[in-house]
Residue, then its C-alpha position, 0 to 999 in steps of 0.5 A: x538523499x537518493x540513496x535512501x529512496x535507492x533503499x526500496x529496490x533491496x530485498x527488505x533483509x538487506x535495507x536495514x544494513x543498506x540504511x546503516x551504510x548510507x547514513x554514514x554518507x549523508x551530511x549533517x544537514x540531514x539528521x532529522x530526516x535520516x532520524x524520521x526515516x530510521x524511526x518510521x521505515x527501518x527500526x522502529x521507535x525506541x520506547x522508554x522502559x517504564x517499572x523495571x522494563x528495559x527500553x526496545x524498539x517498537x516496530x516501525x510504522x511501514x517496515x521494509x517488507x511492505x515497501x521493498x519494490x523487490x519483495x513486491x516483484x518477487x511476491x508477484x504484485x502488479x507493478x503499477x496501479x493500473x487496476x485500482x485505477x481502473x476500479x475507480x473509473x468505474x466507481x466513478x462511472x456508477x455513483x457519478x459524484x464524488x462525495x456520497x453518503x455511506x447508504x448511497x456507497x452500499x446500495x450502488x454496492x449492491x447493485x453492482x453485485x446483482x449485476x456481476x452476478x448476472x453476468x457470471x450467471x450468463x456466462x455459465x449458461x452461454x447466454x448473451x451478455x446484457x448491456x451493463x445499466x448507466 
């Protein structure tokens, strides 16, 4: 089964031939997640031809080009989650609870932005940063 995870180290073109040679080598054993892997990350779902249509794969669900850590370094796309991870710090540092309302999320939205705004506005005057509000 590490082989399959193996997969998002290749360039995307390459994982759906890739995923065809592992499967040769995998045992029986595990059909149904090889079945569930192809169906959701490699080829997509065979749909049913209905009125004269002929049977086609749907796309999948998470395509290869979305996963492939490759294509993701080769794009330029942080490594890590570090930013998100530092966003939701301060998200958490701003709203102090973990369950708010859709209202409550807008507003310390708002807030945030005027702030931002002021700091951008202070930056391009060459004025002193104000203290951010907490």
């Amino acid at each position: 089964m590490h082989h399959i995870t193996a997969l998002a180290f290749l360039p995307s073109e390459e994982i759906p031939g890739a995923f065809d040679q592992v499967k040769l080598i995998l045992p029986e054993n595990t059909a149904r997640v090889v079945e569930y892997f192809e169906e959701n990350y490699i080829c997509g779902r065979l749909s049913k031809g209905i009125r004269n249509r002929p049977a086609c794969y749907l796309p999948p669900l998470f395509p290869p080009e979305i996963w492939s850590v490759s294509d993701l370094v080769e794009l330029g796309y942080p490594k890590t989650q570090n930013i998100v991870e530092g966003w939701h710090n301060r998200w958490n540092n701003l709203i102090g609870k973990a369950h708010i309302g859709v209202y409550k999320i807008v507003e310390e939205m708002l807030k945030e932005q005027q702030q931002l705004e002021i700091q951008i506005e202070n930056i391009n005057h060459g004025a002193p940063l104000p203290l951010h509000e907490n």
